[in-house]
ROZA-79591 format. One record per residue (C-alpha): residue number from 1; residue in one letter; x, y, z. Coordinates in steps of 0.1 Angstrom, whole numbers, plus 5000, padded with zeros to 4 digits. Layout:
BEGIN
     i   aa      x      y      z
   NUM    A      X      Y      Z
...
REM end
This chain:
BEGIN
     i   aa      x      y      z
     1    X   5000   5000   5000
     2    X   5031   5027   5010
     3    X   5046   5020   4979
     4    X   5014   5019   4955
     5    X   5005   5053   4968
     6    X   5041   5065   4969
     7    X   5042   5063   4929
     8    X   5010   5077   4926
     9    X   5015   5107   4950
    10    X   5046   5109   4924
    11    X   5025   5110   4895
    12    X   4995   5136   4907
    13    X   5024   5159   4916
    14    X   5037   5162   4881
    15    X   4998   5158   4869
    16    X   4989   5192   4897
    17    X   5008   5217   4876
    18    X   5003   5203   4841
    19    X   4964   5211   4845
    20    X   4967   5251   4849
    21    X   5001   5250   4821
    22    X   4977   5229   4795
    23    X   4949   5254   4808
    24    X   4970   5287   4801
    25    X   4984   5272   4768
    26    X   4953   5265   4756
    27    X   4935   5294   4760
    28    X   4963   5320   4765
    29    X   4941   5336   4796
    30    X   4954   5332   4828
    31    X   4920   5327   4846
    32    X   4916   5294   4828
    33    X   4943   5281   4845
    34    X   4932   5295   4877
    35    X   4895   5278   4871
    36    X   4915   5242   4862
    37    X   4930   5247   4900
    38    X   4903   5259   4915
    39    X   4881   5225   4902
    40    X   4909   5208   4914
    41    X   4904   5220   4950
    42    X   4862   5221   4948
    43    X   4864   5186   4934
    44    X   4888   5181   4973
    45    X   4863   5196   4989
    46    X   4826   5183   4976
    47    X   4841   5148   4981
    48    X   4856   5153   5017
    49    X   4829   5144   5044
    50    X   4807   5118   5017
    51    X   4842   5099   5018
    52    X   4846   5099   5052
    53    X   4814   5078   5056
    54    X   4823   5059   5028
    55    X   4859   5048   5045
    56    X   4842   5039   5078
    57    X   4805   5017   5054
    58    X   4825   5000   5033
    59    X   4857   4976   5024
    60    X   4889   4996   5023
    61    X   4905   4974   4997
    62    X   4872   4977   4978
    63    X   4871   5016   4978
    64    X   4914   5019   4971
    65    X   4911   4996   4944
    66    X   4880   5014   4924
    67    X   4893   5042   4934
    68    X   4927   5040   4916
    69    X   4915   5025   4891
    70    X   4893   5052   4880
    71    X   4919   5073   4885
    72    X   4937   5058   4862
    73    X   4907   5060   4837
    74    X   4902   5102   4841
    75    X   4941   5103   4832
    76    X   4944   5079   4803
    77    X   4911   5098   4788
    78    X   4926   5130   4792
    79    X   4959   5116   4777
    80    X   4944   5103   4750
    81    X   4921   5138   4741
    82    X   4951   5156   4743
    83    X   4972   5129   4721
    84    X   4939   5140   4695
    85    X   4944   5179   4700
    86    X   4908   5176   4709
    87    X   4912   5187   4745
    88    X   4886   5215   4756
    89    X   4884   5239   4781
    90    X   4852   5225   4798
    91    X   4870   5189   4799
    92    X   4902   5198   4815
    93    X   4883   5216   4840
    94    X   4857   5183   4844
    95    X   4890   5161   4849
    96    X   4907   5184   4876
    97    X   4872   5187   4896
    98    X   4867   5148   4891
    99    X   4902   5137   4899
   100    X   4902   5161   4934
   101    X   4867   5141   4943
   102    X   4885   5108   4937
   103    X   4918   5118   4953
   104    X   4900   5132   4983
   105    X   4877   5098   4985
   106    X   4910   5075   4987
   107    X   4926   5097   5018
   108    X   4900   5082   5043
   109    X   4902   5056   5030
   110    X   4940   5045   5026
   111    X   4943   5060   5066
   112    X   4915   5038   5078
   113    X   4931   5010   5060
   114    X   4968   5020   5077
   115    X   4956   5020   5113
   116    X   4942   4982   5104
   117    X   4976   4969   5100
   118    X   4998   4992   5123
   119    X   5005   4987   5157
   120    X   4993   5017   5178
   121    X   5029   5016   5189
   122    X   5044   5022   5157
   123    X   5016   5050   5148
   124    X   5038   5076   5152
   125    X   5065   5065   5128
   126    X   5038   5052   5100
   127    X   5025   5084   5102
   128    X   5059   5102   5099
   129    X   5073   5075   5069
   130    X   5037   5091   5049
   131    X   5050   5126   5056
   132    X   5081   5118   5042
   133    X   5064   5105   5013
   134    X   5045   5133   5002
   135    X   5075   5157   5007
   136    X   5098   5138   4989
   137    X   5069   5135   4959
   138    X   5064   5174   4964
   139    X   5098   5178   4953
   140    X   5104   5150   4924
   141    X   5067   5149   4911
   142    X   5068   5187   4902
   143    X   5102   5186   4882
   144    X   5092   5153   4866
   145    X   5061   5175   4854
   146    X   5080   5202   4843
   147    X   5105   5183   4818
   148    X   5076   5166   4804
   149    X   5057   5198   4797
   150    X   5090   5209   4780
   151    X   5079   5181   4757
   152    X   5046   5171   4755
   153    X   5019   5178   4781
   154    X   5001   5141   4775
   155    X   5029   5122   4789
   156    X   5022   5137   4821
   157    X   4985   5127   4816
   158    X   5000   5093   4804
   159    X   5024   5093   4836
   160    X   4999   5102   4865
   161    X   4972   5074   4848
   162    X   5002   5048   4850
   163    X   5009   5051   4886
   164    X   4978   5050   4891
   165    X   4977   5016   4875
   166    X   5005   5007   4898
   167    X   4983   5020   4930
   168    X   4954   4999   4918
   169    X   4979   4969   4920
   170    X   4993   4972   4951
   171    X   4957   4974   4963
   172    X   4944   4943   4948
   173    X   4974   4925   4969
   174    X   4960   4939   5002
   175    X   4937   4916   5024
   176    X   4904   4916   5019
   177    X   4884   4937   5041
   178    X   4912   4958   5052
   179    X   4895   4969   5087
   180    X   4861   4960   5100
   181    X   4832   4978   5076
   182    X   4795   4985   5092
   183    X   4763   4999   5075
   184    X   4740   5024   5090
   185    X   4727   5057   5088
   186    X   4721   5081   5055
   187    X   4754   5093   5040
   188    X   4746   5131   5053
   189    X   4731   5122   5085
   190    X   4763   5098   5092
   191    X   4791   5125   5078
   192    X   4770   5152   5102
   193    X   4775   5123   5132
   194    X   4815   5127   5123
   195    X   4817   5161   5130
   196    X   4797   5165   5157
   197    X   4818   5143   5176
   198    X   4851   5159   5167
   199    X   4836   5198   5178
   200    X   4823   5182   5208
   201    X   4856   5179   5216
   202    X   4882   5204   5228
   203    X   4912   5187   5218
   204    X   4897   5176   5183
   205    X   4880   5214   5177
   206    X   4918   5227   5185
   207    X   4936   5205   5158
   208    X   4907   5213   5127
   209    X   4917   5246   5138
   210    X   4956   5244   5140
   211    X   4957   5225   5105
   212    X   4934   5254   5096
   213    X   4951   5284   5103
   214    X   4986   5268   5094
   215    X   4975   5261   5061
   216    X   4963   5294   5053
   217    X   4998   5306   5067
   218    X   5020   5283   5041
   219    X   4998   5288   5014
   220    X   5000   5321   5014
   221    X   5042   5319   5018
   222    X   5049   5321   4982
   223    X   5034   5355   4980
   224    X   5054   5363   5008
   225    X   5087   5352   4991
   226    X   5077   5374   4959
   227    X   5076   5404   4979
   228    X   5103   5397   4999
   229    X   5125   5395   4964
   230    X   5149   5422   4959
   231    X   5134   5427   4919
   232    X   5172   5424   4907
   233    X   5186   5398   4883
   234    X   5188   5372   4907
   235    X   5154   5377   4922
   236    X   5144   5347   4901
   237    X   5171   5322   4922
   238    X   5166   5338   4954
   239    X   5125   5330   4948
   240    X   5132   5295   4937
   241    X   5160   5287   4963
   242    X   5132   5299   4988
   243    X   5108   5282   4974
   244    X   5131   5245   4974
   245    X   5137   5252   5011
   246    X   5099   5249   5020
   247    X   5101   5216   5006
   248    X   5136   5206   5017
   249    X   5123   5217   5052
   250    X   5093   5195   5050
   251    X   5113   5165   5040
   252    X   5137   5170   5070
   253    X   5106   5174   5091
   254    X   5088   5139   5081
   255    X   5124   5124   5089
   256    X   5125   5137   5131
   257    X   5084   5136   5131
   258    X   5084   5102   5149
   259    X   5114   5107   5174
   260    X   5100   5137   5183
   261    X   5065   5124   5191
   262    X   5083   5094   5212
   263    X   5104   5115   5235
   264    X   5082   5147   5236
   265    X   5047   5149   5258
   266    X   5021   5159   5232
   267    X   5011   5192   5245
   268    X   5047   5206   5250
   269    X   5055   5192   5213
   270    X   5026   5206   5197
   271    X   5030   5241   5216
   272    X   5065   5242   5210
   273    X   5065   5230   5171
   274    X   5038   5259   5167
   275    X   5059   5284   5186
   276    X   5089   5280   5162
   277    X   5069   5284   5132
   278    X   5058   5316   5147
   279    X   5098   5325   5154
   280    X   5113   5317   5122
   281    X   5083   5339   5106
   282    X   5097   5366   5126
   283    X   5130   5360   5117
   284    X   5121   5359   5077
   285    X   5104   5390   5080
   286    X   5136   5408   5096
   287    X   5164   5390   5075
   288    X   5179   5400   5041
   289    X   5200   5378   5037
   290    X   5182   5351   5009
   291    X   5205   5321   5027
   292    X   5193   5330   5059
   293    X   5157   5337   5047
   294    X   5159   5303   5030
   295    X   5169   5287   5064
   296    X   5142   5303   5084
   297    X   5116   5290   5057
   298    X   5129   5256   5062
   299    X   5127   5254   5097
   300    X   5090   5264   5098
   301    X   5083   5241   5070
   302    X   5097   5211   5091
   303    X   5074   5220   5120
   304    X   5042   5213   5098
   305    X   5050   5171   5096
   306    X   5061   5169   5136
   307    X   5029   5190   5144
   308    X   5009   5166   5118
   309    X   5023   5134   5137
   310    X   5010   5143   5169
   311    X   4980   5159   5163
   312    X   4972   5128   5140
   313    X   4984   5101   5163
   314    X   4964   5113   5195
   315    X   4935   5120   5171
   316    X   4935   5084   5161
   317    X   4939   5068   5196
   318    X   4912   5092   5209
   319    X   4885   5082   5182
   320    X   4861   5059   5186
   321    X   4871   5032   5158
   322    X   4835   5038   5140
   323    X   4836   5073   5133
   324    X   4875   5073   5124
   325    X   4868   5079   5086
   326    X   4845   5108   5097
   327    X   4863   5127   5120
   328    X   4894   5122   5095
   329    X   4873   5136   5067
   330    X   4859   5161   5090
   331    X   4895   5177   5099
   332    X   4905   5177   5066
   333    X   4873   5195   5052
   334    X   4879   5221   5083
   335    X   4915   5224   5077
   336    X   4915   5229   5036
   337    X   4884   5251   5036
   338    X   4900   5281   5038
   339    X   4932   5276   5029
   340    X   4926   5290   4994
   341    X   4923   5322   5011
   342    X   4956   5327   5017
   343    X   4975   5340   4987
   344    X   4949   5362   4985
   345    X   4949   5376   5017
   346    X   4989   5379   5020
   347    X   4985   5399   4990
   348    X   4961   5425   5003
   349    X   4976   5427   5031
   350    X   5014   5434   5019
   351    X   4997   5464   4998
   352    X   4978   5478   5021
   353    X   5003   5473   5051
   354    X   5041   5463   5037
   355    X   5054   5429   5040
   356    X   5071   5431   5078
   357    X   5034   5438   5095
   358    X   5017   5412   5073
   359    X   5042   5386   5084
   360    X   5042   5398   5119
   361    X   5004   5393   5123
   362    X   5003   5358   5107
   363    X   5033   5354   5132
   364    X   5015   5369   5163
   365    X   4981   5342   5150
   366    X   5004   5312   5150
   367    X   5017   5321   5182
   368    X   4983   5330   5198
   369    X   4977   5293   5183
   370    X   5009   5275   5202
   371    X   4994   5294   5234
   372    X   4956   5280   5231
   373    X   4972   5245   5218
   374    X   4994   5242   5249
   375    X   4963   5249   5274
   376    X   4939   5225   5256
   377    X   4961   5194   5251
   378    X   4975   5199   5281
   379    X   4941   5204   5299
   380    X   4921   5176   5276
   381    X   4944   5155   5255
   382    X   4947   5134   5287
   383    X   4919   5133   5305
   384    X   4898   5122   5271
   385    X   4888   5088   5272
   386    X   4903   5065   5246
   387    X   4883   5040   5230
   388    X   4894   5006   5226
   389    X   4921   5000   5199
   390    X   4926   4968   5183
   391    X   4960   4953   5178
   392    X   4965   4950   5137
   393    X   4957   4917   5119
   394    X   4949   4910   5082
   395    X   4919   4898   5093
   396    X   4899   4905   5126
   397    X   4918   4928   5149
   398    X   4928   4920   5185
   399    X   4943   4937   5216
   400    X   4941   4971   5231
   401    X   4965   5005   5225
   402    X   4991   5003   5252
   403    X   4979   5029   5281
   404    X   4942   5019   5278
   405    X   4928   5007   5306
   406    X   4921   4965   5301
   407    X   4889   4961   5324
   408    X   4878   4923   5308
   409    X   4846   4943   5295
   410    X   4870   4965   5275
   411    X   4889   4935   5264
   412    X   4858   4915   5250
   413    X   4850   4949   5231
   414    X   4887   4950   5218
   415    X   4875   4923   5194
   416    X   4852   4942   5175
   417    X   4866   4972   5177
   418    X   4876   4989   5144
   419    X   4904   5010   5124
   420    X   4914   5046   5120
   421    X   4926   5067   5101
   422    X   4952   5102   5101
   423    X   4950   5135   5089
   424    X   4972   5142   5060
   425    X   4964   5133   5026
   426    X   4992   5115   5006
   427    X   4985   5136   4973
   428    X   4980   5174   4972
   429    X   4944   5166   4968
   430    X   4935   5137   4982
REM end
């Protein structure tokens, strides 16, 4: 399953910035490219909270398999339309919308299917090998993309639909049933169930809102670095050496994500990792130095996987195994809602303010953030009741998360209980 999703997360990477190029190309308007991108993230969000109920209703292997594999139908269509020079406007902008629903359907899914066959012991580094993953695909997928657009744009069509071939077979070779399914309520009254539970509780409520506000922070970044360029001739290295440290930074993150949530306590990590995001957003803002501004970019980027890991892993233990899907899907639809917000707002901002107070106040939010996240997890991380946590099997689960208390009613229940799933999605929009 890691490495089926690994060359696919590969392949959507490239496919995420050939849509808006093909877009722009085609039509020679830059707002067509920004409608290919924006499908792409409605398509994300339409699908979120259905595919939550979906991960925790049906067969995991069932809904990875499909899923994939009509994938891997979208692309080879669009390949071959744009093989034909036949490929419209109102097509490329179908495809992105449709391949953002079916990315943002397998997330639940593929997490659901993880916490089956991981021991809760080793959640922590799972969770930190799939941030590695998506960074390290952040970096390659996009250059891959690039050198085939140099080319021809329908190899990257042709590329993204073959690993998703290779995702669909991986998934075929996983157990069947991969985590206990159950039936139940109406789609919409089951996804409302989800997140209900998760702003019921503190500690949940804080992470939507953590993974909200420090997405809208990143995504608004590259506007940041734009302004912060000097205009001269090397402006254009300076911006894209900045821009490589984000995901260099990220990368290192995923790598010290899983010692760090061993050895740290999760209310002093997650304060703490939110604290030096705010600092090195400080520092950017003071610094003119592009090596040192490069630095300080790293070092808040590597926050964002350590924070992700701990959020995700208490998340997990802390869900009731039925609703895991939902409260996943849930998070997610909280924490990408408005996200797209944020070039936009960085923007305004820097005009109507300068650069140094716009980074100061998105550095004064995310510390206000690592303040309120301390006092919550601290206050109800702990004292939240954990439901029973079955040990992984490929078939029926068994066993109870270590910490749990093992009463011998809690450990008849442990043999029904179900899977979970994590936060983070393993493709830009999925």
């Amino acid at each position: 399953m890691f490495g089926g999703e690994a060359a696919s997360a590969f392949g959507t990477s490239a496919s995420i910035i050939a849509l808006p190029v093909v877009a722009l190309q085609a039509s020679g308007d830059v707002r067509e490219a920004g409608l290919a991108s924006t499908a792409l993230s409605a398509g994300v969000l339409l699908a979120r909270l259905p595919a939550g109920v979906f991960a925790d209703r049906f067969d995991r292997r069932v809904l990875l398999l499909g899923g994939n594999l009509l994938g891997a139908a979208i692309l080879g269509t669009l390949a071959w339309v744009q093989a034909r020079d036949a490929l419209s406007l109102p097509v490329l902008t179908l495809a992105a919308l449709l391949l953002g629903m079916v990315g943002s359907a397998l997330s639940p899914a593929e997490n659901v299917a993880i916490r089956s066959f991981v021991h809760p012991d080793l959640l922590a580094r799972a969770l930190s090998l799939i941030q590695a993953r998506t960074a390290a695909t952040l970096i390659a997928g996009p250059a891959a993309g690039g050198a085939l657009l140099a080319t021809q744009p329908v190899w990257v069509f042709a590329l993204d639909a073959a690993t998703y071939l290779v995702a669909a077979v991986c998934m075929a070779a996983l157990p069947s049933r991969a985590g206990p399914v159950g039936g139940g309520q109406p789609t919409l009254k089951a996804a409302c169930e989800g997140v209900r539970f998760l702003w019921r509780s503190p500690f949940l409520r804080y992470a939507a809102v953590n993974a909200a506000v420090l997405n809208l922070v990143f995504n608004g970044l590259l506007i940041v670095v734009i302004a912060s360029a000097d205009g001269g001739a090397q402006a254009g290295l300076g911006i894209g050496a900045q821009t490589a440290a984000i995901g260099a930074g990220a990368l290192g993150g995923s790598l010290i994500a899983a010692p760090a949530a061993r050895r740290l306590p999760a209310a002093r990590g997650i304060a703490l990792s939110t604290g030096v995001v705010a600092v090195a957003l400080v520092g950017f803002a003071t610094v003119h130095d592009s090596g040192a501004a490069a630095f300080l970019l790293a070092l808040a980027s590597a926050c964002g996987p350590v924070l992700t890991v701990l959020l995700a892993t208490a998340q997990m233990r802390m869900t009731p195994a039925e609703l895991q899907g939902r409260v996943h899907s849930g998070t997610g639809f909280l924490a990408q809602a408005i996200s797209p917000l944020g070039p936009t707002l960085v923007a305004v901002s820097t005009h109507a303010f300068g650069l140094f107070p716009t980074v100061l106040g998105a550095a004064l939010l995310v510390v206000l953030l690592a303040l309120v996240g301390g006092a919550v997890t601290a206050r109800h991380l702990h004292a939240s009741p954990r439901p029973d946590t079955p040990r992984p099997t490929e078939s029926a689960p068994t066993g109870l998360t270590p910490g749990e208390p093992t009463t011998p009613s809690q450990q008849r229940r442990a043999g029904t209980s179900r899977a979970g799933d994590q936060k983070p999605t393993v493709r830009n929009y999925r």
